[in-house]
N, CA and C atoms as an extended XYZ file, in Angstrom:
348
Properties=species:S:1:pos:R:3:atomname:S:1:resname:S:1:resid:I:1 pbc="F F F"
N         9.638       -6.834      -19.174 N   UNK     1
C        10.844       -6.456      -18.485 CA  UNK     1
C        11.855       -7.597      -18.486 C   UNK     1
N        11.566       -9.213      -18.771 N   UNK     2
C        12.420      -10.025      -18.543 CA  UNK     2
C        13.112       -9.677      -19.838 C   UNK     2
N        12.816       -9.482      -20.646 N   UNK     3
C        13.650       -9.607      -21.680 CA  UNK     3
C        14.424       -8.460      -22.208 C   UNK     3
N        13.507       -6.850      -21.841 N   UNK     4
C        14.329       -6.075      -21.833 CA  UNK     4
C        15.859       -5.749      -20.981 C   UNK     4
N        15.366       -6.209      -19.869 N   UNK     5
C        16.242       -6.154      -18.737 CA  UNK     5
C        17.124       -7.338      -18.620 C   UNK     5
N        17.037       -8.471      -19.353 N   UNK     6
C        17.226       -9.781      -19.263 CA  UNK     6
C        17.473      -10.437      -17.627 C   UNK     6
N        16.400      -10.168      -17.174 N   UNK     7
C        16.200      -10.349      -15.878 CA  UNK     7
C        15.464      -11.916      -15.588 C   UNK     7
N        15.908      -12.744      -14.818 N   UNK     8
C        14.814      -13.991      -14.459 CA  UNK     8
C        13.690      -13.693      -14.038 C   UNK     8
N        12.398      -14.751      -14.011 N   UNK     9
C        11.163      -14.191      -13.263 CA  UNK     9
C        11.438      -14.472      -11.795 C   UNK     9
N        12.322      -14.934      -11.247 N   UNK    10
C        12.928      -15.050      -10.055 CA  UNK    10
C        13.284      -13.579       -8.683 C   UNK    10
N        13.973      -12.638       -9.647 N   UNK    11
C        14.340      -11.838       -9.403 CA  UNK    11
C        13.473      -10.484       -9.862 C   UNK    11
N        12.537      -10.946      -11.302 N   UNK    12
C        11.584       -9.591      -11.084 CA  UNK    12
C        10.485       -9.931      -10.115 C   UNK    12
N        10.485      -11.198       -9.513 N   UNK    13
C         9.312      -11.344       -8.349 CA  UNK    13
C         9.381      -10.970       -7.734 C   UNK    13
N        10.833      -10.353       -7.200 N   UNK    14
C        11.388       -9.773       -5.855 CA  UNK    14
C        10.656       -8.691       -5.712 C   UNK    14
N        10.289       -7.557       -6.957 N   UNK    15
C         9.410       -6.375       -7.130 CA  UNK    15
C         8.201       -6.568       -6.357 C   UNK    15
N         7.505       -7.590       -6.784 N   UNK    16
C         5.982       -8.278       -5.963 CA  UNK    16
C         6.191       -8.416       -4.209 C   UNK    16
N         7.409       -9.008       -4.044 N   UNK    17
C         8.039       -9.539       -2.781 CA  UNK    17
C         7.669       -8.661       -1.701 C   UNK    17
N         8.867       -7.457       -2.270 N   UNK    18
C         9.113       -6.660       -1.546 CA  UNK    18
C         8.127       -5.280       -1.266 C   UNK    18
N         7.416       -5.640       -2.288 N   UNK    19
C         6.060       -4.442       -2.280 CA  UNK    19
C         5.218       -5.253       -1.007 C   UNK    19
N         4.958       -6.486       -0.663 N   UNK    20
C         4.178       -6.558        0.330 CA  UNK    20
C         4.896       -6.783        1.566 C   UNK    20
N         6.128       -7.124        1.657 N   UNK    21
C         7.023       -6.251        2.641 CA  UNK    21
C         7.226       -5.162        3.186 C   UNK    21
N         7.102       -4.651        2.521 N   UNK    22
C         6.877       -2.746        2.538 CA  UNK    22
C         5.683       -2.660        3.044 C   UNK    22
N         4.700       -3.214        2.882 N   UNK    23
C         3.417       -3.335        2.977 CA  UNK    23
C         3.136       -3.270        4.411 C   UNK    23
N         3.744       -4.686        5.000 N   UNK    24
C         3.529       -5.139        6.372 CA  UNK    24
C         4.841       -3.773        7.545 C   UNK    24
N         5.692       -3.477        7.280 N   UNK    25
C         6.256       -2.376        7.832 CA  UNK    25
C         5.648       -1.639        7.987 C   UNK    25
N         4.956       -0.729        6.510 N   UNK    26
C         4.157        0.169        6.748 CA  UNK    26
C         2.645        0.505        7.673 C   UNK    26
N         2.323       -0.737        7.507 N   UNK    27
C         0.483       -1.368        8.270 CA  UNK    27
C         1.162       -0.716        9.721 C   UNK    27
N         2.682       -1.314       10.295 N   UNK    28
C         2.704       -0.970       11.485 CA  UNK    28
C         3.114        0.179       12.190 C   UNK    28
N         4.199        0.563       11.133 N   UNK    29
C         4.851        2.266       11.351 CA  UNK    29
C         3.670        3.117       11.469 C   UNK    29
N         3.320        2.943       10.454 N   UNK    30
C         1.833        4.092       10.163 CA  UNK    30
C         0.915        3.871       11.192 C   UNK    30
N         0.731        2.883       11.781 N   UNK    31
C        -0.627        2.815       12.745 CA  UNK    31
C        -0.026        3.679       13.839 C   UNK    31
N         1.268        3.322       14.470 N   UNK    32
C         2.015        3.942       15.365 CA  UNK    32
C         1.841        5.546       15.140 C   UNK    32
N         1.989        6.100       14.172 N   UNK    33
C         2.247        6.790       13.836 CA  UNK    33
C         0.667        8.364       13.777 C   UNK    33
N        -0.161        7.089       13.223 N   UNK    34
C        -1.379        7.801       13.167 CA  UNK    34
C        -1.721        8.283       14.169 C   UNK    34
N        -2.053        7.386       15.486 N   UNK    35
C        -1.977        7.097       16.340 CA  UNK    35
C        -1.551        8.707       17.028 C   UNK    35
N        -0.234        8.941       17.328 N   UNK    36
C         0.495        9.715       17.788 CA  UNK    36
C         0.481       11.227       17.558 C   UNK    36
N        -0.008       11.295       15.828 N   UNK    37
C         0.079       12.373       14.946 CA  UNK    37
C        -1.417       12.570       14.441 C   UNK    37
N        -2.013       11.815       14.749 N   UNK    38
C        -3.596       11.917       13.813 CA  UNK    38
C        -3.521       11.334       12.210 C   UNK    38
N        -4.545       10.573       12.292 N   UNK    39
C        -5.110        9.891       11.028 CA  UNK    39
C        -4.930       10.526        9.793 C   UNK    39
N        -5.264       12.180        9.608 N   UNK    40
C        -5.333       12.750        8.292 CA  UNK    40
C        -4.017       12.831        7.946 C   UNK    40
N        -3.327       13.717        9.105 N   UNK    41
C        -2.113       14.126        8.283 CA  UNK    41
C        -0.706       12.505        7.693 C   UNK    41
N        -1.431       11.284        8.547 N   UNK    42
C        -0.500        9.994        8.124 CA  UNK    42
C        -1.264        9.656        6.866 C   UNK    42
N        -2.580        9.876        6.724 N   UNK    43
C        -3.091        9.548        5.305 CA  UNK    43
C        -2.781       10.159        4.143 C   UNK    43
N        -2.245       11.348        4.649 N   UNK    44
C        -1.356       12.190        3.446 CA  UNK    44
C        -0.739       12.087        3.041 C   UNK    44
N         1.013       11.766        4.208 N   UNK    45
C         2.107       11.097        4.091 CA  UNK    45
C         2.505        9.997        3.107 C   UNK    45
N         1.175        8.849        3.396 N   UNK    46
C         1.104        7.544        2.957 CA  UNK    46
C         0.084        7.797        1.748 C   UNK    46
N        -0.274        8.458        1.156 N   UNK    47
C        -0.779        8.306       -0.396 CA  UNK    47
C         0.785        9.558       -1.010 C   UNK    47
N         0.518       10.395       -0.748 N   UNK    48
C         1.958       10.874       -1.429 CA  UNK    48
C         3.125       10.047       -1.499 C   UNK    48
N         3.513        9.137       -0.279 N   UNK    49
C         4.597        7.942       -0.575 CA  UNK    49
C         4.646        7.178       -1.192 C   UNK    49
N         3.224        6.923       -1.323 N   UNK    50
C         2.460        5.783       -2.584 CA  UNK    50
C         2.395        6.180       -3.850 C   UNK    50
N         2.411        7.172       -4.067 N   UNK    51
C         2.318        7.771       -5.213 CA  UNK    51
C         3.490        8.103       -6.020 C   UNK    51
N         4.095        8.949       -4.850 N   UNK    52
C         5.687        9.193       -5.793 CA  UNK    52
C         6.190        8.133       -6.298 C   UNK    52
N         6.603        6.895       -5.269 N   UNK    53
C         7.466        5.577       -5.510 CA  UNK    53
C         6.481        4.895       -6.683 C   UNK    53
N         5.530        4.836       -6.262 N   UNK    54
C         4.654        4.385       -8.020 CA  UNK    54
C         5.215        4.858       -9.117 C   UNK    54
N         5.030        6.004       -8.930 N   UNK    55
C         5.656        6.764      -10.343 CA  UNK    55
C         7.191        6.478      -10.829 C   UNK    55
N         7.884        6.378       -9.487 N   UNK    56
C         9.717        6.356       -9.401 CA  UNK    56
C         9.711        5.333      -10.304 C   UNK    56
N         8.603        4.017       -9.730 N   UNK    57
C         8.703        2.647       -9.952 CA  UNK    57
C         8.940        2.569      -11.536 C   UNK    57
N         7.943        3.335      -12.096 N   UNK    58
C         7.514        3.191      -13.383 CA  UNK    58
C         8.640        3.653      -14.059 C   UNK    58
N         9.594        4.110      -13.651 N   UNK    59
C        10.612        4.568      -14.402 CA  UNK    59
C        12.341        3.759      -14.201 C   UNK    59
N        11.985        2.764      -13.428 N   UNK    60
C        13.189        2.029      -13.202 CA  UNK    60
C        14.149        1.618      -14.624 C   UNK    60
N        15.406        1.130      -14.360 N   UNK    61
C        16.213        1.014      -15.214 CA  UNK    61
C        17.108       -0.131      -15.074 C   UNK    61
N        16.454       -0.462      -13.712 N   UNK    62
C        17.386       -1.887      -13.020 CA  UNK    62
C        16.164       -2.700      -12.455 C   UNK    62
N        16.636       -3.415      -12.132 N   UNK    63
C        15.404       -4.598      -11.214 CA  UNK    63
C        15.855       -4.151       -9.989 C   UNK    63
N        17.284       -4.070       -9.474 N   UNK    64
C        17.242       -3.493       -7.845 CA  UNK    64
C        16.723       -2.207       -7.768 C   UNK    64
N        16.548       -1.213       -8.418 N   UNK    65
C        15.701        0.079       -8.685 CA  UNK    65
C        14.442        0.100       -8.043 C   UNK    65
N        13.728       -1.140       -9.323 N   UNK    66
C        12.022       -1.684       -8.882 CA  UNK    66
C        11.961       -2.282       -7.824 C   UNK    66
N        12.558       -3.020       -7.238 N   UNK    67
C        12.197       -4.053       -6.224 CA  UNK    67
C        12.521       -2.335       -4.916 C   UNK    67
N        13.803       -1.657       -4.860 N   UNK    68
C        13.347       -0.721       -4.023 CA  UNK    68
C        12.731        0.127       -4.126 C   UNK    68
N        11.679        0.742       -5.378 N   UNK    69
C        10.749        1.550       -5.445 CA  UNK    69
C         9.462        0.909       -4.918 C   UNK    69
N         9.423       -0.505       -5.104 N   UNK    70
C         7.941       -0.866       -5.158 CA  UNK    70
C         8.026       -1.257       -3.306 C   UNK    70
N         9.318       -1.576       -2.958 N   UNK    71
C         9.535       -1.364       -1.155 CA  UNK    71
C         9.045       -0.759       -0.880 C   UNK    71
N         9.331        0.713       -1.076 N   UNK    72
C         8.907        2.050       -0.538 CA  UNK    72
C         7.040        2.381       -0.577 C   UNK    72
N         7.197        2.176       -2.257 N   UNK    73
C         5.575        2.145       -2.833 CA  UNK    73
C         4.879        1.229       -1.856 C   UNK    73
N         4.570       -0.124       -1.010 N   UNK    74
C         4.223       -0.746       -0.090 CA  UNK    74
C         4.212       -0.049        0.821 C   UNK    74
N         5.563        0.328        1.782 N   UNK    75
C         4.870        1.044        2.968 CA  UNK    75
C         4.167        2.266        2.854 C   UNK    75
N         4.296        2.740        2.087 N   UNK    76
C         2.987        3.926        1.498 CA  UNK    76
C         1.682        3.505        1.649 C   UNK    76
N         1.576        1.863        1.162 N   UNK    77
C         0.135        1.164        0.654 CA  UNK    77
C        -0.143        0.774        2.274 C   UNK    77
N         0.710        0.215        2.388 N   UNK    78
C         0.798       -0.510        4.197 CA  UNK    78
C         0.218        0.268        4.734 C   UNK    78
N         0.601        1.679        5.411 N   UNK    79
C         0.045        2.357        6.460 CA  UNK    79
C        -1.391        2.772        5.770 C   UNK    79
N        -1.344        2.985        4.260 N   UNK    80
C        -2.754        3.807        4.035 CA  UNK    80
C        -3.770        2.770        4.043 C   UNK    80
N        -3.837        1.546        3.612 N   UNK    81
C        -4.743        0.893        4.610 CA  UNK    81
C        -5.105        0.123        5.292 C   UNK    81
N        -4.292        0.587        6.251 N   UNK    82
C        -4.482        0.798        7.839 CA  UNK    82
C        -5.484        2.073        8.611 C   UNK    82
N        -5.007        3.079        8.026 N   UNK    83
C        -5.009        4.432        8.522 CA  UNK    83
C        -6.809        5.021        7.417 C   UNK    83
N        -6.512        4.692        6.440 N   UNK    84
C        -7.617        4.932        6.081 CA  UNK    84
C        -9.166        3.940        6.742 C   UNK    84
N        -8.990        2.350        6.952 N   UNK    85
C        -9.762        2.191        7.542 CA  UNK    85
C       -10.456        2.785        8.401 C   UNK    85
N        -9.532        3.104        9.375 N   UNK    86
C        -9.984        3.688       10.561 CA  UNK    86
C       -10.328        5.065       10.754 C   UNK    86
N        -9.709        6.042        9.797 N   UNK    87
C       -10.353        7.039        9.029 CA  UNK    87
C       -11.692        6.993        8.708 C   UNK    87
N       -11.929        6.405        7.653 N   UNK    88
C       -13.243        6.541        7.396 CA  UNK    88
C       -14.467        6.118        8.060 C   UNK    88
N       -13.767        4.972        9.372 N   UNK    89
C       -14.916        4.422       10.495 CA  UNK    89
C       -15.227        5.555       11.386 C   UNK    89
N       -14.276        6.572       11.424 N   UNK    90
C       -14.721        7.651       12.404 CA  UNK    90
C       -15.983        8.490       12.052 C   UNK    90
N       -16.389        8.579       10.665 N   UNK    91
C       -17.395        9.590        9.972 CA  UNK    91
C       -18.415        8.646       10.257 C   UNK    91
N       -18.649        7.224       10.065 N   UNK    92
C       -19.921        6.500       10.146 CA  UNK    92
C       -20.387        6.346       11.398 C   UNK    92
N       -22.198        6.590       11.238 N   UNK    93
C       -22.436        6.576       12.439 CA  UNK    93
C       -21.727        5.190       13.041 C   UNK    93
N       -22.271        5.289       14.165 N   UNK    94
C       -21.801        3.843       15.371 CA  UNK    94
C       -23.289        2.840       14.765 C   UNK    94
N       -24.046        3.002       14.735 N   UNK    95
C       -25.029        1.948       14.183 CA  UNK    95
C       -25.084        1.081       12.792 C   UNK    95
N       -23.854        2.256       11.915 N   UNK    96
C       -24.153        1.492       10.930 CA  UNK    96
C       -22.331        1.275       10.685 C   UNK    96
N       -21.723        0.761       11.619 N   UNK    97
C       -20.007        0.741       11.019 CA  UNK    97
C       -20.143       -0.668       11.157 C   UNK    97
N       -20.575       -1.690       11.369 N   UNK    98
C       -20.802       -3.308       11.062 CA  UNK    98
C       -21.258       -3.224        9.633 C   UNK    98
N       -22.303       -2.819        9.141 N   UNK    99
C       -22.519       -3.264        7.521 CA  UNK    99
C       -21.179       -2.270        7.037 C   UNK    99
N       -20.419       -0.591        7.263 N   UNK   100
C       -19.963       -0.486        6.279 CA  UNK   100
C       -18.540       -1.120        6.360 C   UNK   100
N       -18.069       -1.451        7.540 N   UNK   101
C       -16.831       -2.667        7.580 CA  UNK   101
C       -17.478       -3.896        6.703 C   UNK   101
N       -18.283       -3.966        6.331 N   UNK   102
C       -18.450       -5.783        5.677 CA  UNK   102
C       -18.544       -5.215        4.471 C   UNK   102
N       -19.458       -3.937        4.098 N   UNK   103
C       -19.209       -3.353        2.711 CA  UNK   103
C       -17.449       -2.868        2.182 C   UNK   103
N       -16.752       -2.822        3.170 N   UNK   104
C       -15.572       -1.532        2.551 CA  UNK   104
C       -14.085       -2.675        2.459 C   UNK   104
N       -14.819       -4.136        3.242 N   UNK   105
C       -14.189       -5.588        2.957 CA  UNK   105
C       -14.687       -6.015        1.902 C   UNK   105
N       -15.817       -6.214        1.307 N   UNK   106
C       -15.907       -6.817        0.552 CA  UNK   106
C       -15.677       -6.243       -1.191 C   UNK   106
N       -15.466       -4.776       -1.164 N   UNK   107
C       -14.821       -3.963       -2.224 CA  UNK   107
C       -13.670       -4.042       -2.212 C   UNK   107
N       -13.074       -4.338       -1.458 N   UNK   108
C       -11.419       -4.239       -1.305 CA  UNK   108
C       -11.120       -6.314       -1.898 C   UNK   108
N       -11.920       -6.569       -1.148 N   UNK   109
C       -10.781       -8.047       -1.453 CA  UNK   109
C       -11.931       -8.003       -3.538 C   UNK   109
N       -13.066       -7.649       -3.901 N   UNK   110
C       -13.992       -7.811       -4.916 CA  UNK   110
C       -12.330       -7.075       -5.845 C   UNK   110
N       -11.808       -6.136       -5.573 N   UNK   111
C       -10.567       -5.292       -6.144 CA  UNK   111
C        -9.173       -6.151       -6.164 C   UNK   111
N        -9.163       -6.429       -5.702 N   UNK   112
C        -7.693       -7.862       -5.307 CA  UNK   112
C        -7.967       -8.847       -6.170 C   UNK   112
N        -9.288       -9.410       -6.292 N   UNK   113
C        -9.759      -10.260       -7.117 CA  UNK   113
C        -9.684      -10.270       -8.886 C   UNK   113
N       -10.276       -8.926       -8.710 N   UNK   114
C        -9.940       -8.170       -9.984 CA  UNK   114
C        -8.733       -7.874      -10.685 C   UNK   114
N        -7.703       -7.612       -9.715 N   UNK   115
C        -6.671       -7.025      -10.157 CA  UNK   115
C        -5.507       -8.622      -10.443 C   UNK   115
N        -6.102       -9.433       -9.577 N   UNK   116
C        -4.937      -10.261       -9.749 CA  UNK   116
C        -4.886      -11.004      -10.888 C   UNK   116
């Protein structure tokens, strides 16, 4: 993209930036939100938000485009996990939500690791 777009890596970082910006908005809107409205139907919200703006993302034509698709795409990511955590702690018994919180941490950051 730097060169198609003749963009600095300065300004396509902003894309990265602002996706975990979006991120931290979303962690909190959405908890509020879950909260108020129930877990499933904000887990819906927030993978369809995640999803569309992913896709939007992929089709940008500007760098201010991406940097506000991948905004949006974050608070999508933000609230879903948030909302999915706590989602899926509701199905496990109570005896065993200590190992699957240390299991459903240690796939998530094993994935971060991976991806970065």
């Amino acid at each position: 993209l730097r060169t198609e777009w003749n963009e600095t890596n300065e300004r396509l970082g902003l894309a990265s930036s602002f996706t975990f910006f979006g991120m931290l908005l979303g962690s909190i809107f959405w908890g509020f939100t879950s909260d108020r409205f129930g877990r499933r139907p904000s887990f819906m919200m927030t993978t369809l938000i995640a999803a569309v703006f992913g896709l939007i993302s992929s089709l940008s034509g500007t760098v201010w485009t991406l940097v506000a698709c991948r905004f949006c795409q974050g608070f999508g990511l933000g609230g879903n996990l948030a909302v999915d955590f706590s989602l899926f702690m509701e199905f496990v018994p109570t005896k065993q939500r200590g190992s699957m919180t240390t299991l459903l941490t240690i796939f998530s950051a094993a994935g971060s690791m991976t991806t970065a």
